[in-house]
N, C-alpha and C positions, 0 to 999 in steps of 0.2 A: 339281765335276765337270760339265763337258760335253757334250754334243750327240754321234755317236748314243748312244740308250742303249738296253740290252738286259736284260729278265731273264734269267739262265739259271743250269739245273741244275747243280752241281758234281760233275766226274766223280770216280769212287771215286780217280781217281793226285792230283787238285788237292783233293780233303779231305784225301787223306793230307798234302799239302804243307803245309794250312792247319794240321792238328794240332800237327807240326812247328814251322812258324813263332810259334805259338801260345805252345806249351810254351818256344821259345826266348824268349820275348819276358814273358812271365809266369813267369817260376821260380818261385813261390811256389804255381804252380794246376797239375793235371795236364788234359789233353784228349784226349780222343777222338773218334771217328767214331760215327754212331750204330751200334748193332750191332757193335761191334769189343769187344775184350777189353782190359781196362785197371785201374788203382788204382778200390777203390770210389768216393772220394772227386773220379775226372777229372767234368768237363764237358763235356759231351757237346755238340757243335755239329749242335743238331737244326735250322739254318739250314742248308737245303744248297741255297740259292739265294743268287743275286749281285744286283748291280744294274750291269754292265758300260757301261763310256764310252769311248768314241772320244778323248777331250779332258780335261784339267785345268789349271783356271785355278789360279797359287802366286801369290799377289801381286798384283803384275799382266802377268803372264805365263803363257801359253797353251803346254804342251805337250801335242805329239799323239801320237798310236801308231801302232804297222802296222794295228791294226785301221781305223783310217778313213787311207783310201788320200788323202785330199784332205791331209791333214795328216801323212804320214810324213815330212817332210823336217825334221819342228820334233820328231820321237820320239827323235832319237838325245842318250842324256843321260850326264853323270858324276855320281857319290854316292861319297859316302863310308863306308866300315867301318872298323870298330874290328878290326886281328885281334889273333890269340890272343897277342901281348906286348905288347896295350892299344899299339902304333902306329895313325895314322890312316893307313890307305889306300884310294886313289879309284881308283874304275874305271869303264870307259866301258863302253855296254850301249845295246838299241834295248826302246823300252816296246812291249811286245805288246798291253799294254792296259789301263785301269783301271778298278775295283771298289770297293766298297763293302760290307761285310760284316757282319752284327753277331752280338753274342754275348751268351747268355742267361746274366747270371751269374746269384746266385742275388737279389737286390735291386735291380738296377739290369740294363738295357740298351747296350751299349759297342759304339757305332758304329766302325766302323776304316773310314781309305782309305786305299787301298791301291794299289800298281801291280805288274804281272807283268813282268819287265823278263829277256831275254835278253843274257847278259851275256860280251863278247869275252876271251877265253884273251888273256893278255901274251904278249908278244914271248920267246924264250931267248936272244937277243942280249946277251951279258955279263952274260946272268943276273937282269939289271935290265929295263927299260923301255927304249926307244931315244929318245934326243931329235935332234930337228934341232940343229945349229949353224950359229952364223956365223963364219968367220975363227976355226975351233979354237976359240973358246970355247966353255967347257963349261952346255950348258942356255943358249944363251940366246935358243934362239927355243920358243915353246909349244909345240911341235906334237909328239906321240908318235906311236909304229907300236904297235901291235897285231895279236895274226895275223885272216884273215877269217873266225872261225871262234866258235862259240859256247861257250859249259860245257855241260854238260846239266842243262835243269832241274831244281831243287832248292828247296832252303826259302832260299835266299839268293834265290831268283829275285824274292818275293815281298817287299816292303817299304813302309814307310810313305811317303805322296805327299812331304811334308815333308823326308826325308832324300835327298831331287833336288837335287845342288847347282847343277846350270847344262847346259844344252846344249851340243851340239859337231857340227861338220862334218864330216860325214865324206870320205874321198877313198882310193880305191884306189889302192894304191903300190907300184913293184918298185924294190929295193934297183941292184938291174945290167940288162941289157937283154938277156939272154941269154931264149932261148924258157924254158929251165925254169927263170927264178929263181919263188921264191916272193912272192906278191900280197898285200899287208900295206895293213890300214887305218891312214892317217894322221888323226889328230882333232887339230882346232882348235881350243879350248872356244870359245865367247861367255860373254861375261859379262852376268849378270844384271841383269833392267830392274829400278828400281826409282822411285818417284814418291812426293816429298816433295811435300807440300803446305807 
């Protein structure tokens, strides 16, 4: 993690999320909030501070957030999920910013980092995703639409640094040039630096 950094308080809506992602992430533990009503047996995240960053280095690669303005142009990223019929699918999203967090189990200390990442709604264009072509063929240039618009934050918002597969470019797009067509982000991925020695 990064350069700026901040401590700060977690608000009661981003502990709920954390308990959440928590519970999703450990199926075997239950959590709560401090002061909230739960299984005897939850863990209680009496951490209710962060350690927030503008920046994290994967590799050797530096992405940035909306939180530090000098680096938004390196925040917009794709990850991958697993959904619910165990396929892998990837979505594009902008990091609002990254954390650090830890949890008191009952023998050990479990540092997590973390990123908050607002994440773009797909396109309903045939249902699917839209790709560029060239000459009718099908997918064969990178580049997808998405609409310009967010999810609202949730427990998916939150995820590990490490499940960040690659940045993308973003570019504002209209399908026709009509005054009301609809303004769809185009993303380019880049692919990832990597350094063999």
């Amino acid at each position: 993690m990064l350069s700026p950094k901040f401590d700060v308080i977690l608000s009661k809506s981003m502990l709920d999320l954390m308990v959440e992602y928590y519970t999703a992430t450990y199926e075997t533990h239950n959590f709560k909030a401090p002061f909230d009503d739960g299984p005897e047996d939850s863990i209680i995240l009496s951490r209710i501070t962060i350690n927030k960053f503008g920046q994290c280095r994967i590799g050797s690669e530096v992405f940035g957030s909306a939180m530090s303005s000098r680096h938004v142009k390196s925040s917009f990223i794709l990850a991958n999920f697993i959904t619910f019929d165990n396929q892998i699918d990837c979505y594009a999203g902008q990091v609002q910013y990254f954390f650090k967090h830890i949890i008191d189990f009952e023998n050990r200390l479990a540092e997590h980092n973390l990123a908050f990442i607002q994440w773009y709604k797909p396109t309903e264009i045939y249902k699917v995703r839209y790709y560029f072509s060239i000459d009718d063929d099908e997918k064969t240039c990178n580049v997808e639409l998405w609409k310009n618009e967010f999810f609202p934050d949730g427990r998916d918002s939150i995820i590990p640094v490490q499940h960040i597969l690659c940045r993308f470019v973003p570019v504002k797009y209209k399908i026709s040039t009509r005054p009301n067509a609809v303004e769809y982000v185009a993303i380019n991925p880049i692919n990832r630096k990597f350094h063999i020695r």
